[in-house]
C-alpha positions in Angstrom: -30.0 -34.1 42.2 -28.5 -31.1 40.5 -25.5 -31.9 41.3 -25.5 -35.5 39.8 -27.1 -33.9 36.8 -24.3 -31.0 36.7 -21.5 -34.0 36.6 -23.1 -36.1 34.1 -21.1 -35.9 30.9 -22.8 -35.1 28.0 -22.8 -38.6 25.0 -21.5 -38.1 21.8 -23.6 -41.0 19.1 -22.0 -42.0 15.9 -24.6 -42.0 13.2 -22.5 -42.6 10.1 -18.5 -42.8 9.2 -17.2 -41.9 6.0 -13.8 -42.7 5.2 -11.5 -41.5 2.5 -8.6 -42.5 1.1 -5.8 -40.5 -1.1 -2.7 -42.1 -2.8 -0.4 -41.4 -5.5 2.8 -42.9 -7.2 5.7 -41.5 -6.5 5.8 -39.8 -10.3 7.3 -36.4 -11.7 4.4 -36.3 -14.2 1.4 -34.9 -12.3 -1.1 -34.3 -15.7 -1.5 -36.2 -18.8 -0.6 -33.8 -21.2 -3.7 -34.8 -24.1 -6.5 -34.4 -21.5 -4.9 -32.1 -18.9 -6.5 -34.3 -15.9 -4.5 -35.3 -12.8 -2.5 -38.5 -14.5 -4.3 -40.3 -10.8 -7.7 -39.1 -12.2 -9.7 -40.7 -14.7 -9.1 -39.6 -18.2 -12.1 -37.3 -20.5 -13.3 -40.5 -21.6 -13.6 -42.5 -18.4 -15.7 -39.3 -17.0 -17.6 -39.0 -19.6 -18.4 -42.7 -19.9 -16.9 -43.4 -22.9 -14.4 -45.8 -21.5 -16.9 -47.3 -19.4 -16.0 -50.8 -18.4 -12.6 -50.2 -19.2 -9.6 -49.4 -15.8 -8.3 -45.9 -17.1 -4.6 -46.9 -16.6 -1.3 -45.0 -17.3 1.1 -45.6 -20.1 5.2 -45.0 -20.5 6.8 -44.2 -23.2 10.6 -44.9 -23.6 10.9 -41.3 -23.5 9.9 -41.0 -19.9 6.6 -39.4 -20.3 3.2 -41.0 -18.9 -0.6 -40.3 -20.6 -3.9 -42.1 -19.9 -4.1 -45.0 -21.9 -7.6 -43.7 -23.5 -5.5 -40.6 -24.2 -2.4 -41.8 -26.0 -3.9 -44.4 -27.7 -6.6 -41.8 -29.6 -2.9 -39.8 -30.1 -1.3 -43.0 -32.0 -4.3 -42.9 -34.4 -2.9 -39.8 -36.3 0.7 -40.1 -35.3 3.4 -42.4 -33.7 5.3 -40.0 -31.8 5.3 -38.9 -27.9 3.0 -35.5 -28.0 5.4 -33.9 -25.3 9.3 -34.4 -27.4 8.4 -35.9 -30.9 10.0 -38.8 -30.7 9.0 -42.4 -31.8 6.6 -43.5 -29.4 7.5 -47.1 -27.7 5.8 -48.2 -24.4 7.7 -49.0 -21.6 6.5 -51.5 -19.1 6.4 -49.8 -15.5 5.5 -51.2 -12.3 4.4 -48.9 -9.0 7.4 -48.1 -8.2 8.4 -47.1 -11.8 11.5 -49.9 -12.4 11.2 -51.8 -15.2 8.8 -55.0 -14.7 10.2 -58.5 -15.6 8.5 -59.6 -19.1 
């Protein structure tokens, strides 16, 4: 019998399985230059559940640059211009893979 129990492989149970998942767009612009979070993260107002209820999405400008929406928006309350180069702001409509969507 010891030898049956010497050969008996030892079982390996799964109790639980967490899975996790990164992504990001293929982007120059790693941080929203208002809040200073990753431009994937949710902005200030998102964590802090301001936002709440709201998808914390990205916005272009015609300039090239990207900010939280949250972000930019509070930005265009005191001043129309792109925080990064001072020029006019105008949004751009992006898709994923940062062409130019159809309107």
């Amino acid at each position: 019998m010891e030898l049956q129990e010497e050969n008996k492989k030892p079982e390996i149970k799964l109790i639980s399985w967490d899975l996790v998942g990164i992504w990001s767009l293929d982007i120059q612009i790693e941080t929203c230059a208002i809040c200073r979070n990753h431009i994937m993260d949710t902005c200030v107002e998102c964590q802090n559940g301001i936002g709440a209820g709201e998808e914390c999405n990205i916005s272009w400008g015609k300039c090239g640059h990207a900010f939280h929406t949250h972000c930019i928006g509070r930005w265009l309350n005191s001043r129309n211009i792109c925080p990064l180069d001072t020029q006019p702001w105008i949004y751009e409509n992006r898709s994923l893979d940062n062409k130019k969507m159809q309107q």
